[in-house]
N, C-alpha and C positions, 0 to 999 in steps of 0.2 A: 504494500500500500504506500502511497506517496505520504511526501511529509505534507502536513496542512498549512506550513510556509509555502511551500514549491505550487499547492496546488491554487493559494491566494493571489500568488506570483503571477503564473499562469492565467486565471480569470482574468487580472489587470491589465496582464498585456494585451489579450484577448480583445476588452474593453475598449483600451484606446487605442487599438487597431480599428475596429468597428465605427469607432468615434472618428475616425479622420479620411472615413471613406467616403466621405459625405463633402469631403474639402476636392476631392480627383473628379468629380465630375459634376454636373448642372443639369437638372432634369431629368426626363426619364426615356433610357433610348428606345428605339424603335424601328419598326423595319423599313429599310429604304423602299421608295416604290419603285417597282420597274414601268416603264416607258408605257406601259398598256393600263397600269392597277387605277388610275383616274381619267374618266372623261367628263370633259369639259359639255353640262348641258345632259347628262344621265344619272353620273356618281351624284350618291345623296350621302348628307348626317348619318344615317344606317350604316351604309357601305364601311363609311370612312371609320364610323367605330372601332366594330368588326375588324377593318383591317390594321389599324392604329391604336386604339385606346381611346382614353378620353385625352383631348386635346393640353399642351403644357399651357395652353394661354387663349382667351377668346379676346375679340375684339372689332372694332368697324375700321372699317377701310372706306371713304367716300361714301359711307352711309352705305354700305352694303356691311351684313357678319361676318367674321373672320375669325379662323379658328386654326392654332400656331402649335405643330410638334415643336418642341426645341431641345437637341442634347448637346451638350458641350461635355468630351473629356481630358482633362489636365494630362501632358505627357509630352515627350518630345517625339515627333510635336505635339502641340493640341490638338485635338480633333473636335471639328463641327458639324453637325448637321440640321438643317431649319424644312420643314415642308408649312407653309402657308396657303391656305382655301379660303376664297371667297367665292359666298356665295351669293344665291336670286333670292330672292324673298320667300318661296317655296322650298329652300332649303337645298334645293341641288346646285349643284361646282356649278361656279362663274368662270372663275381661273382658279391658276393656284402656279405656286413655285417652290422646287424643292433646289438645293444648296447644300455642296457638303464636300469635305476636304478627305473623309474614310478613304484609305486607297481600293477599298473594291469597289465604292462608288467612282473614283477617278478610272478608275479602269472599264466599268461599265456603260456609265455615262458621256464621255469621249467621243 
């Protein structure tokens, strides 16, 4: 059996491992879209769920909704990715724009 020093030791480091994970990145990631996963005038709120989560940020754009994935992770480099959807009033894609420095998305997106 361990000593009850070593194992308080332990938890603690544990702890502020856990506690500083939270400092390496912003947001909550998600999966990149490929080239096909939104249409502009079909995809609705439903879809985008489904295929996203709930949005990191909502918001208006020129008086239309807007609804913002956003993850950021600390590293060298940092890594970014942002997909932005506006939409009609009815709730489905106006536009939208997705951004991101990941190298599979640099590499797929190209």
């Amino acid at each position: 059996m361990l000593p009850r020093r070593l194992v308080l030791l332990s938890a603690g480091l544990i702890l502020a491992l856990a506690s500083c994970a939270s400092v390496f990145s912003t947001g909550r990631d998600f999966p990149s879209p490929g080239r096909d996963a939104i249409t502009t005038g079909t995809t609705a709120k439903p879809d985008l769920l489904r295929l996203f989560g709930e949005p990191t940020q909502v918001g208006i754009d020129d008086g239309d909704p807007t609804w913002t994935w956003l993850f950021f992770k600390k590293g060298n480099p940092d890594l970014t990715k942002q997909l932005t959807v506006r939409f009609r009033a009815d709730g489905v894609v106006k536009s939208y724009s997705f951004t991101s420095n990941f190298p599979e998305d640099m590499k797929t997106l190209r």
